[in-house]
Backbone and ligand atoms as CSV (ligand in chain L), in Angstrom:
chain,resi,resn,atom,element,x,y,z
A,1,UNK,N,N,-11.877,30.099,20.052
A,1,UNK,CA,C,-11.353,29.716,18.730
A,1,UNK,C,C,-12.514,29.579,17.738
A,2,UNK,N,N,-12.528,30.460,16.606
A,2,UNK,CA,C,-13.410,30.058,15.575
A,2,UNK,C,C,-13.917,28.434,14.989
A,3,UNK,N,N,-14.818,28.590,15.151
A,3,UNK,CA,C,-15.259,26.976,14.516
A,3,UNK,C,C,-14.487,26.579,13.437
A,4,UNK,N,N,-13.782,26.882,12.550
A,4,UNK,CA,C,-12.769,26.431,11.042
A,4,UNK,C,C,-11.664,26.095,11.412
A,5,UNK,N,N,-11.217,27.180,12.573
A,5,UNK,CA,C,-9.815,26.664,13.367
A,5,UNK,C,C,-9.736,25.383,14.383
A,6,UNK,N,N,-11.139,25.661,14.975
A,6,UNK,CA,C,-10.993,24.105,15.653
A,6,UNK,C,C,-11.352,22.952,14.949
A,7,UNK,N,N,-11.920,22.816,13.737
A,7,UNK,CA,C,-12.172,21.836,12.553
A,7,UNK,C,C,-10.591,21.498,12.561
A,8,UNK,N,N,-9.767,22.777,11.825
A,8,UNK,CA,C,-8.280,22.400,11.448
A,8,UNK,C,C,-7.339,21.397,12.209
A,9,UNK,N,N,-7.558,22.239,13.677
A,9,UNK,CA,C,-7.188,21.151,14.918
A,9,UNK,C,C,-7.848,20.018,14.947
A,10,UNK,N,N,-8.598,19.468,15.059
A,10,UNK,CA,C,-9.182,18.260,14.969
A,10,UNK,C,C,-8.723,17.102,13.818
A,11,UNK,N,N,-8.619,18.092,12.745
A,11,UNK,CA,C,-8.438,17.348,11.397
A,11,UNK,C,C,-6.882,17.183,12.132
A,12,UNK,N,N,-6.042,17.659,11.939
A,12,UNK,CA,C,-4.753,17.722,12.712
A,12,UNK,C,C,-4.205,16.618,13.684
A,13,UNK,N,N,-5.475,16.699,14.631
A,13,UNK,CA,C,-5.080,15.627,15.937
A,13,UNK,C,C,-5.188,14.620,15.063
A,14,UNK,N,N,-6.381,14.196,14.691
A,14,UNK,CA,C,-7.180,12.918,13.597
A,14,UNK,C,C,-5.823,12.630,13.029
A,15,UNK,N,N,-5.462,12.876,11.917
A,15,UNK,CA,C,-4.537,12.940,10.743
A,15,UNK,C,C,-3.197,12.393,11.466
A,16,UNK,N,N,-2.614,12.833,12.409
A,16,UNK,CA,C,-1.429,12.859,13.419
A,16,UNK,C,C,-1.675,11.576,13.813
A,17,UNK,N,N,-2.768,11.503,14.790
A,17,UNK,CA,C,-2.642,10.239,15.293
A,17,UNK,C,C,-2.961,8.737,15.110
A,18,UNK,N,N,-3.658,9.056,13.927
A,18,UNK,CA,C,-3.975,7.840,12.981
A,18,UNK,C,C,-2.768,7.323,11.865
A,19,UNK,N,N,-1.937,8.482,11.729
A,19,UNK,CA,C,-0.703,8.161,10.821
A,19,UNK,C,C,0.481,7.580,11.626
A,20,UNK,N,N,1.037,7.964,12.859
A,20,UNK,CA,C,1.652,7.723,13.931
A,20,UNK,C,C,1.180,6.315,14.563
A,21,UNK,N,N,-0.058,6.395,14.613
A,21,UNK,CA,C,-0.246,5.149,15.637
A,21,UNK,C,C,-1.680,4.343,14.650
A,22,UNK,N,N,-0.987,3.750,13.611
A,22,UNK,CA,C,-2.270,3.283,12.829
A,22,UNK,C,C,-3.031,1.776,13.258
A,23,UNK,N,N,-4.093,1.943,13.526
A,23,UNK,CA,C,-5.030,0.983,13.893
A,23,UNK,C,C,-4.890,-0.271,12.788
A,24,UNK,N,N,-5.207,-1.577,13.249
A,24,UNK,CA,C,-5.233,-2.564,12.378
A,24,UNK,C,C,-4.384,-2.837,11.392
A,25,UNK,N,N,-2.599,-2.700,11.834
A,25,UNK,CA,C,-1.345,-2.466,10.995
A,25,UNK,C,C,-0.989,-4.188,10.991
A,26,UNK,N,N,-0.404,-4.334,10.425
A,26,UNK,CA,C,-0.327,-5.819,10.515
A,26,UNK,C,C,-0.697,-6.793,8.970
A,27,UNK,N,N,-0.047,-7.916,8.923
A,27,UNK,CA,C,-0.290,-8.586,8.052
A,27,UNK,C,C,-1.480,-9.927,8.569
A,28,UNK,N,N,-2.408,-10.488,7.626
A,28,UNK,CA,C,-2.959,-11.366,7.849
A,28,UNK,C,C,-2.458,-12.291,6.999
A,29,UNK,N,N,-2.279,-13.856,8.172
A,29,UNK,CA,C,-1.504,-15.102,7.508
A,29,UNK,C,C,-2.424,-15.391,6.408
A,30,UNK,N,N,-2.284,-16.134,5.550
A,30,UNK,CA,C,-2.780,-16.936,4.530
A,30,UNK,C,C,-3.736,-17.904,5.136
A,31,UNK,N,N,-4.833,-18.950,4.719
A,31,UNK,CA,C,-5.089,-17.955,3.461
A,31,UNK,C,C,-6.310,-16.361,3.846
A,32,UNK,N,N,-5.907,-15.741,2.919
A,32,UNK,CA,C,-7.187,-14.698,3.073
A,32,UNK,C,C,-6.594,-13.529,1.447
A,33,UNK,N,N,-7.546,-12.663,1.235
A,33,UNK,CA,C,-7.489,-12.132,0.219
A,33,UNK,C,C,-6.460,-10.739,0.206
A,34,UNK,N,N,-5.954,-10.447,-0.463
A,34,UNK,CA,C,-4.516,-9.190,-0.260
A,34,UNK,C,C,-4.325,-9.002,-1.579
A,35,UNK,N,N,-4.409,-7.357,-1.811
A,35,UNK,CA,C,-4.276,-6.797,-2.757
A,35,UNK,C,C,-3.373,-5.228,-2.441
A,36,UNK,N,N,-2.133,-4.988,-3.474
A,36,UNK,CA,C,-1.269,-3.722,-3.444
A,36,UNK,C,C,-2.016,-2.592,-3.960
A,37,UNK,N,N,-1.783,-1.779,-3.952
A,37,UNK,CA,C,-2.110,0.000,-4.306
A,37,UNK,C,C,-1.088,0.423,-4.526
A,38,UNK,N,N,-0.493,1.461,-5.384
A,38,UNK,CA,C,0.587,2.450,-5.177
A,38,UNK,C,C,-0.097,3.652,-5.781
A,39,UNK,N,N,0.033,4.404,-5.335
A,39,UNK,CA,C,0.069,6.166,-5.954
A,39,UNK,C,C,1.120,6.803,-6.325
A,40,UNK,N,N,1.808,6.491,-7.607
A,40,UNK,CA,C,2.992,6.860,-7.725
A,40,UNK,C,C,3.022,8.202,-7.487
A,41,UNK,N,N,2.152,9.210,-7.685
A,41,UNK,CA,C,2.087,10.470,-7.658
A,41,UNK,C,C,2.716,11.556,-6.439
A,42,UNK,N,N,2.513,10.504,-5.177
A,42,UNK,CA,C,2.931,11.036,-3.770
A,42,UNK,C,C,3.730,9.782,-3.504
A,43,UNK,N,N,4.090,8.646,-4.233
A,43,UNK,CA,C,4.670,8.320,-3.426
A,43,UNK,C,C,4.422,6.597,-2.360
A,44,UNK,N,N,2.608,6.841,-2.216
A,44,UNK,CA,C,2.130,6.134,-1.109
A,44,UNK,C,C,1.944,4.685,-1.334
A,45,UNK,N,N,2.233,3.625,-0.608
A,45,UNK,CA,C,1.939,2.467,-1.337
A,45,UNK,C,C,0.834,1.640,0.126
A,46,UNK,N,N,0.193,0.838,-0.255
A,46,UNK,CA,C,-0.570,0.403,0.717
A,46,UNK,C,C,-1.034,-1.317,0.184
A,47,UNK,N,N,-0.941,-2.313,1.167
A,47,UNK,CA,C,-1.223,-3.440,1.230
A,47,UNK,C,C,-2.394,-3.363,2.227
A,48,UNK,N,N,-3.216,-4.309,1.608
A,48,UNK,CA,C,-4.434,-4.957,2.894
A,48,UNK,C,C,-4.682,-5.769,2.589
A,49,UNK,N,N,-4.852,-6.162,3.978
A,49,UNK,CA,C,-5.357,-8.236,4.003
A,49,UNK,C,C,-6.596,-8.364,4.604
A,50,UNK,N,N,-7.438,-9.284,3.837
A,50,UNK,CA,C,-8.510,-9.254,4.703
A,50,UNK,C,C,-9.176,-11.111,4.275
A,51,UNK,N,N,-9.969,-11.308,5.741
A,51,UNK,CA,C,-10.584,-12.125,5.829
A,51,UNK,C,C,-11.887,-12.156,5.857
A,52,UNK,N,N,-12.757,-13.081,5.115
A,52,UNK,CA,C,-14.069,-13.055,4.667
A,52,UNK,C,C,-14.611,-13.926,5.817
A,53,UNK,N,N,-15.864,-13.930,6.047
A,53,UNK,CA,C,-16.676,-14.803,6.647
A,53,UNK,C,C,-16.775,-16.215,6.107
A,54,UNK,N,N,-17.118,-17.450,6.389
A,54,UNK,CA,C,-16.720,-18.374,6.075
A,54,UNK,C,C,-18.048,-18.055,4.796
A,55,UNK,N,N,-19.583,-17.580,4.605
A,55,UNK,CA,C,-20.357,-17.419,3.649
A,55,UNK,C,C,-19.986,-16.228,2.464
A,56,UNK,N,N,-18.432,-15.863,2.775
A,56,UNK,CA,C,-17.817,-15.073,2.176
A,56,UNK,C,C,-18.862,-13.708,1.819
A,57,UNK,N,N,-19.655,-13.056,2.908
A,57,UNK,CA,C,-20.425,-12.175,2.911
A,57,UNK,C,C,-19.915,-10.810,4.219
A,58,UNK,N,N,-18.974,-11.134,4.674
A,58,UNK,CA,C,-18.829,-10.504,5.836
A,58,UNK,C,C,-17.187,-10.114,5.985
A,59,UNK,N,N,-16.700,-8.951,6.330
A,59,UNK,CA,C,-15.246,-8.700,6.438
A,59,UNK,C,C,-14.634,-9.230,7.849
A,60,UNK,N,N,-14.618,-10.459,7.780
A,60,UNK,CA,C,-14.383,-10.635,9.415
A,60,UNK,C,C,-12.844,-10.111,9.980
A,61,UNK,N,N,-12.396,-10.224,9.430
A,61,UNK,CA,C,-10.658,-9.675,9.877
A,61,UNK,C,C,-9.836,-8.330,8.743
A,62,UNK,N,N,-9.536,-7.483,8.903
A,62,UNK,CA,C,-8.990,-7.153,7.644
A,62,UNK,C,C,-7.592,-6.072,8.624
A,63,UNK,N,N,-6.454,-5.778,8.106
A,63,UNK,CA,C,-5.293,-5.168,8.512
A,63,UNK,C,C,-4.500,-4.463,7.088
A,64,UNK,N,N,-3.636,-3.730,7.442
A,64,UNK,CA,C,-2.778,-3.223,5.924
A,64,UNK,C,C,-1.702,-2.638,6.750
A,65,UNK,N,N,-1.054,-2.244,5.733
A,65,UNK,CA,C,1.013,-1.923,6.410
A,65,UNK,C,C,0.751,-1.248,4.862
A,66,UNK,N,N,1.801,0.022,5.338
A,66,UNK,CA,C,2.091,1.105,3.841
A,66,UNK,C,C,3.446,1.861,4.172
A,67,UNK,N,N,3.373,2.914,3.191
A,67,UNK,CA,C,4.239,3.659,3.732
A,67,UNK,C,C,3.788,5.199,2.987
A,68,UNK,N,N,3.872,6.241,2.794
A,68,UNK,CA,C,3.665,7.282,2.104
A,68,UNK,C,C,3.242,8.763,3.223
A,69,UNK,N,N,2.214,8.807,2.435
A,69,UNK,CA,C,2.008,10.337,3.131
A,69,UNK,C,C,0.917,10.290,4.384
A,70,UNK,N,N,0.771,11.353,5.648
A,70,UNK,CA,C,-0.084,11.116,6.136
A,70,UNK,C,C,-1.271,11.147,6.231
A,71,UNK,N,N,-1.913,11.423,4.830
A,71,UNK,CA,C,-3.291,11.565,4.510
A,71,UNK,C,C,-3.505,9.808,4.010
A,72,UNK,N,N,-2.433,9.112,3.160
A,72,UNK,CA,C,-3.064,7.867,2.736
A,72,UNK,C,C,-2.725,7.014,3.502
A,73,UNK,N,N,-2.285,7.111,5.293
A,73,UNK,CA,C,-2.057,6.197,6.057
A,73,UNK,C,C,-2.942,6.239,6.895
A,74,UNK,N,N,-3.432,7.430,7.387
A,74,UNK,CA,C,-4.421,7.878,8.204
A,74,UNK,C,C,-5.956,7.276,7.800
A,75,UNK,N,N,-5.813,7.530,6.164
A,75,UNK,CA,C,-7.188,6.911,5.395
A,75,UNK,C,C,-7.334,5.633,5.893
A,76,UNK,N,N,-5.991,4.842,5.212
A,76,UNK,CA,C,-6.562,3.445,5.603
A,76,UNK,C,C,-6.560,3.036,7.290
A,77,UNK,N,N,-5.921,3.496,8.191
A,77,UNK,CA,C,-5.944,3.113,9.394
A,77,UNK,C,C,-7.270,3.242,9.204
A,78,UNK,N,N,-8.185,4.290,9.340
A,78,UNK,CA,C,-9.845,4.659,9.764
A,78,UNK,C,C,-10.408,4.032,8.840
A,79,UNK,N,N,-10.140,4.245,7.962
A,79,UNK,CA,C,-11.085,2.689,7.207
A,79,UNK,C,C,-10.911,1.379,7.651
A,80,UNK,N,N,-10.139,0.878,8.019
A,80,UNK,CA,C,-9.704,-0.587,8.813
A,80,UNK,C,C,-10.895,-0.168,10.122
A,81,UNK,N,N,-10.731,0.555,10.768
A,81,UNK,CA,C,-11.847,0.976,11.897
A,81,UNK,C,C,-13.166,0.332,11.605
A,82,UNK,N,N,-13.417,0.900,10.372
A,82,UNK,CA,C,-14.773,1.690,10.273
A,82,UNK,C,C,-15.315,0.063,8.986
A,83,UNK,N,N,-14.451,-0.615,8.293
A,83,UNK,CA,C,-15.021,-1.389,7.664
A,83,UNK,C,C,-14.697,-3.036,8.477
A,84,UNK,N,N,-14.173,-3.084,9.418
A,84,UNK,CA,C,-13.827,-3.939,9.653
A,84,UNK,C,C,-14.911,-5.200,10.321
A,85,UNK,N,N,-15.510,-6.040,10.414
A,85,UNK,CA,C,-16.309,-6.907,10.625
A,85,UNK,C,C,-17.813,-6.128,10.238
A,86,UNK,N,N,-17.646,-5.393,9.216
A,86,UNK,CA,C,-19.383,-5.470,8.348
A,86,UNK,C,C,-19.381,-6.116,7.082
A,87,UNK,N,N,-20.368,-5.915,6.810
A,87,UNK,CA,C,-20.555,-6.862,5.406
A,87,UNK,C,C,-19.953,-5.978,3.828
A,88,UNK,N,N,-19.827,-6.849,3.093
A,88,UNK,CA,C,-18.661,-6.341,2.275
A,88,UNK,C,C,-20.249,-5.649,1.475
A,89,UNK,N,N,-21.504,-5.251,1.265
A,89,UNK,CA,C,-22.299,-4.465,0.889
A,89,UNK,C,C,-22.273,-3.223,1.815
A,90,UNK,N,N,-22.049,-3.316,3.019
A,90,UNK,CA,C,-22.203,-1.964,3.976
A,90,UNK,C,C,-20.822,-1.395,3.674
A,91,UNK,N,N,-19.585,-2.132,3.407
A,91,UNK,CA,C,-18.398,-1.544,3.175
A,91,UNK,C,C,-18.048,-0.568,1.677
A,92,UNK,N,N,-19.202,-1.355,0.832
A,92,UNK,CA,C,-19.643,-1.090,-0.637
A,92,UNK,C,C,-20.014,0.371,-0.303
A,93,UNK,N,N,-21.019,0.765,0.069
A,93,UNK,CA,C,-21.512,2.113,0.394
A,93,UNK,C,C,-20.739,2.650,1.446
A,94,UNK,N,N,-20.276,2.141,2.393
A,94,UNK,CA,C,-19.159,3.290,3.090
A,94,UNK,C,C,-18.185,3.918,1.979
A,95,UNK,N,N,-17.759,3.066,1.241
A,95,UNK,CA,C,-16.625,3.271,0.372
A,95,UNK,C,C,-17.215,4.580,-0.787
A,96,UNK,N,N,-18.525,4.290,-1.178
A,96,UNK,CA,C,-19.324,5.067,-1.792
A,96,UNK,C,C,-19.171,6.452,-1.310
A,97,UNK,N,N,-19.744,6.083,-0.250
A,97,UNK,CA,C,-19.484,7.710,0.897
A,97,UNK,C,C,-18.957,8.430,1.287
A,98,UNK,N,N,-17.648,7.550,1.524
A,98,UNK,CA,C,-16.447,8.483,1.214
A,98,UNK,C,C,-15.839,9.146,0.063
A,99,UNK,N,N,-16.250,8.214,-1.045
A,99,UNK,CA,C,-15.679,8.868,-2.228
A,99,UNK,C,C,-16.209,10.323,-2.600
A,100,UNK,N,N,-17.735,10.203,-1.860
A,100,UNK,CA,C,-18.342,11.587,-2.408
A,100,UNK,C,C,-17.968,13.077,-1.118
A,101,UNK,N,N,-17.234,12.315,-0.476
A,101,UNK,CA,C,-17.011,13.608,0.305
A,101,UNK,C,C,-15.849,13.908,0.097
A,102,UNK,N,N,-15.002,12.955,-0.473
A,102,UNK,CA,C,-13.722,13.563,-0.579
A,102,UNK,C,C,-13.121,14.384,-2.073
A,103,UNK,N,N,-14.218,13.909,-2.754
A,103,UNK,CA,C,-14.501,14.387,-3.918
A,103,UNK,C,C,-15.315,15.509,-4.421
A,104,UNK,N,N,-15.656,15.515,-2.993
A,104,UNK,CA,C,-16.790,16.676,-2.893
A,104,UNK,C,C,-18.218,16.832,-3.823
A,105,UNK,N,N,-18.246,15.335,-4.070
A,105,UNK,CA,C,-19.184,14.653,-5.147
A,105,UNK,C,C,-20.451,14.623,-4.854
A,106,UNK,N,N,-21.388,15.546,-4.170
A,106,UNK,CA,C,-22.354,15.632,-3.499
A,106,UNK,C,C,-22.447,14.477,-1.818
A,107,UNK,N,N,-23.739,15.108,-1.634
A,107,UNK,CA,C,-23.910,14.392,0.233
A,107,UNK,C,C,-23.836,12.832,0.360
A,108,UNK,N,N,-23.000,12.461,1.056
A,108,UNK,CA,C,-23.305,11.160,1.412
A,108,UNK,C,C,-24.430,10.276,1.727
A,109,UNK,N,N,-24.480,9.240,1.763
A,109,UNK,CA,C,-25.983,8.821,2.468
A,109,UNK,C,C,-26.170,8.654,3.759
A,110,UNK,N,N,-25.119,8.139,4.335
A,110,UNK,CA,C,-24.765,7.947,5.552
A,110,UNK,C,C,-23.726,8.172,6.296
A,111,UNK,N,N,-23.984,10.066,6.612
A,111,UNK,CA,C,-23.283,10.213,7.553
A,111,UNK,C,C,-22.411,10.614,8.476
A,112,UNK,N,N,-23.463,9.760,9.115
A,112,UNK,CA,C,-22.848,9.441,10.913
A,112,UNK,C,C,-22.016,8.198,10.892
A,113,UNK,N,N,-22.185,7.264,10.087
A,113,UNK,CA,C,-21.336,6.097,9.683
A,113,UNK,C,C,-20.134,6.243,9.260
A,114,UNK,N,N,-19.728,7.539,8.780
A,114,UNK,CA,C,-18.131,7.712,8.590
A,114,UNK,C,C,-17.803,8.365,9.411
A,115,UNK,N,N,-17.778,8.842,10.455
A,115,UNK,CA,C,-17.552,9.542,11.565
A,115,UNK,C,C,-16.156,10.433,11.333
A,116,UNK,N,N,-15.038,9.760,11.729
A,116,UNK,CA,C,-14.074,10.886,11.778
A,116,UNK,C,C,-13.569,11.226,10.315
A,117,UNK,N,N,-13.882,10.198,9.149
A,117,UNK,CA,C,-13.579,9.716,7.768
A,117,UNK,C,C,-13.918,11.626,7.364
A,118,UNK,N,N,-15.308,11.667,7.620
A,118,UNK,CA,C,-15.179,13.262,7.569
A,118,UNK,C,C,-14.351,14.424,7.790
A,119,UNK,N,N,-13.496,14.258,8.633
A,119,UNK,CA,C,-12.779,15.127,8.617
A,119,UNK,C,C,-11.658,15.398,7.475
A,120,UNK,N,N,-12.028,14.454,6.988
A,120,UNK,CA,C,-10.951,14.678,5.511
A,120,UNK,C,C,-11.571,15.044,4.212
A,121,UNK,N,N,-12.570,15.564,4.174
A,121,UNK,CA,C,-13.471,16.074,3.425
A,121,UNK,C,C,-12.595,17.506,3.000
A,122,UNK,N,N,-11.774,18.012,3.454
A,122,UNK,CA,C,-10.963,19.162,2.710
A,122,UNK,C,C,-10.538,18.417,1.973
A,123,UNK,N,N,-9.689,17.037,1.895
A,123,UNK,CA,C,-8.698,16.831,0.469
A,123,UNK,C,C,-9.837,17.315,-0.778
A,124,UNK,N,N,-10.603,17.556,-0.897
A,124,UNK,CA,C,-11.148,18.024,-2.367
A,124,UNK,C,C,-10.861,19.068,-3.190
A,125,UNK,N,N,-10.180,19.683,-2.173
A,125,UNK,CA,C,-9.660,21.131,-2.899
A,125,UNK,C,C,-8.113,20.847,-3.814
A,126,UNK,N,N,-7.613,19.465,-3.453
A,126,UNK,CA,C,-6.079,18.722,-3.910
A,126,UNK,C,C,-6.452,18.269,-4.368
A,127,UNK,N,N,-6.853,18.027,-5.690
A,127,UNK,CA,C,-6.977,16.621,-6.374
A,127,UNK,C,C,-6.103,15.409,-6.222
A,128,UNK,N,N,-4.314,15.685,-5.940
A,128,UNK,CA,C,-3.618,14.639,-5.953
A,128,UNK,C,C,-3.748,14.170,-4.686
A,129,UNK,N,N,-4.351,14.873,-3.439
A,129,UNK,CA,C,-4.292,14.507,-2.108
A,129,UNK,C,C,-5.370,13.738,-2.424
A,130,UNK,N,N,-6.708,13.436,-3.242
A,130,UNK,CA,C,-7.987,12.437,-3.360
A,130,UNK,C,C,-7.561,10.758,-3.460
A,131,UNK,N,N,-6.008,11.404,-4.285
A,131,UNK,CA,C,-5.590,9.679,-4.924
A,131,UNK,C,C,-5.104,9.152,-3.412
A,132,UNK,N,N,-4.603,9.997,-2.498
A,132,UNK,CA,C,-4.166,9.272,-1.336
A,132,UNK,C,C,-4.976,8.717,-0.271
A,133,UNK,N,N,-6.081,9.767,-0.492
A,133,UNK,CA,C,-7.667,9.331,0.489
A,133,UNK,C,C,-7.845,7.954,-0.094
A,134,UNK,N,N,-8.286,8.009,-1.372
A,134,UNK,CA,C,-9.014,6.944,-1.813
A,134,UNK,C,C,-8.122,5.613,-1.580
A,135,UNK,N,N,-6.851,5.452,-1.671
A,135,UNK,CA,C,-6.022,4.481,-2.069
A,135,UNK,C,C,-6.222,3.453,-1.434
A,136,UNK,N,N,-6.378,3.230,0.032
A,136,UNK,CA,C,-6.660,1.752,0.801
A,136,UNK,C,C,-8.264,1.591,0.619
A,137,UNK,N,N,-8.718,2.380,0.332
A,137,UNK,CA,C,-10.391,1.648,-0.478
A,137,UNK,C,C,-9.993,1.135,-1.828
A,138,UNK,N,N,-9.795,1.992,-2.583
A,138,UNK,CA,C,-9.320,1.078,-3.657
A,138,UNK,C,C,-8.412,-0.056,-3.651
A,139,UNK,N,N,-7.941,-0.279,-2.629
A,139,UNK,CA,C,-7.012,-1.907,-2.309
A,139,UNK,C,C,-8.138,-3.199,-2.161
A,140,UNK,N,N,-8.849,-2.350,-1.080
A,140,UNK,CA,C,-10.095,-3.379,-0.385
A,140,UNK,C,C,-10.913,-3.852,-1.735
A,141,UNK,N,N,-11.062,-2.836,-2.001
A,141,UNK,CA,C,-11.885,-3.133,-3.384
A,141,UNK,C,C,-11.766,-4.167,-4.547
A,142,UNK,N,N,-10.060,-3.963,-4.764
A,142,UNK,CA,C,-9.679,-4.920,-5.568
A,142,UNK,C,C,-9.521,-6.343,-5.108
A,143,UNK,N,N,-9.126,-6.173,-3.935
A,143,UNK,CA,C,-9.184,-7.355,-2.780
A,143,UNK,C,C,-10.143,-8.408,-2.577
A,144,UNK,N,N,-11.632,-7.335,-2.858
A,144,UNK,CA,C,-12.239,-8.355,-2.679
A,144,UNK,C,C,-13.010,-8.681,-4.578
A,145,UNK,N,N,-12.717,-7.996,-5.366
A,145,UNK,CA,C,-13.141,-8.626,-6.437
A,145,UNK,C,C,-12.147,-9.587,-6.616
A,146,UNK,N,N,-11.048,-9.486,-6.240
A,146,UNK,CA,C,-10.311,-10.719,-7.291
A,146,UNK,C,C,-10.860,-11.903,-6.205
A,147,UNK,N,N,-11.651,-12.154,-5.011
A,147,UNK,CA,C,-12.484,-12.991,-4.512
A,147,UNK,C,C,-13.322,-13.860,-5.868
A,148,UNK,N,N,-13.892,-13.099,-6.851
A,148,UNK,CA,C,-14.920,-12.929,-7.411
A,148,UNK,C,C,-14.444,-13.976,-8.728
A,149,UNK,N,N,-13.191,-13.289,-8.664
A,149,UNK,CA,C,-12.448,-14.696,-10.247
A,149,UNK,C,C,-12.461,-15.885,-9.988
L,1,ZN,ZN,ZN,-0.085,10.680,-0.518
């Protein structure tokens, strides 16, 4: 199988089984910080909850529940993965990192740190498929600024 076709498959398995069976689904009790997303565009809506370190420097717990397409469920499952107990500066630049690959916004800085997050580096050719990548980062995001008020 050509190397592009087994990328496709991969992206495929990835995409499938992260939308089907999403990691870190769930609500977190109160208190802790939770912020909505919607993409009216597709459709996708996404909640995440997350818990800070008690020096409020660290993502110690974080989960989300959605519903939409399987590119913006898949996103946030692997982001729940991938940001979950680092510090909300390492999550800062993951989030960074992804934006530029899915945007096709030049090279990331790091990575080997987004691991399978890469495989979604085609949505760039969809612009409306970007709003669904991005959408549970942009939750986290808001999530944790309204920390900040
Ligand atoms: Zn979508």
């Amino acid at each position: 199988m050509p190397l592009s076709e087994e990328l496709r498959d991969l992206y495929q398995q990835v995409i499938l089984d992260h939308s089907r069976n999403p990691r870190n689904h769930g609500e977190i009790p109160p208190p802790c910080l939770h912020a909505h997303g919607d993409n009216p565009s597709c459709g996708d809506e996404i909640d995440v909850w997350l818990r800070l370190s008690d020096d409020g420097q660290n993502i110690d717990d974080l989960k989300f529940t959605g519903q939409g397409c399987a590119i913006s469920q898949a996103s946030a499952s692997m982001m729940t993965q991938k940001i979950k107990g680092k510090s909300k500066t390492q999550a800062a630049a993951m989030r960074e990192d992804f934006r530029r690959v899915v945007m096709g916004d030049g090279a990331p800085a790091d990575e080997d740190a987004l691991g399978e997050l890469i495989l979604l580096e085609g949505v760039q050719k969809f612009p409306q498929r970007v709003k669904c990548a991005m959408l549970a980062w942009r939750a986290v995001e808001q999530a944790l600024d309204s920390a900040k008020a």
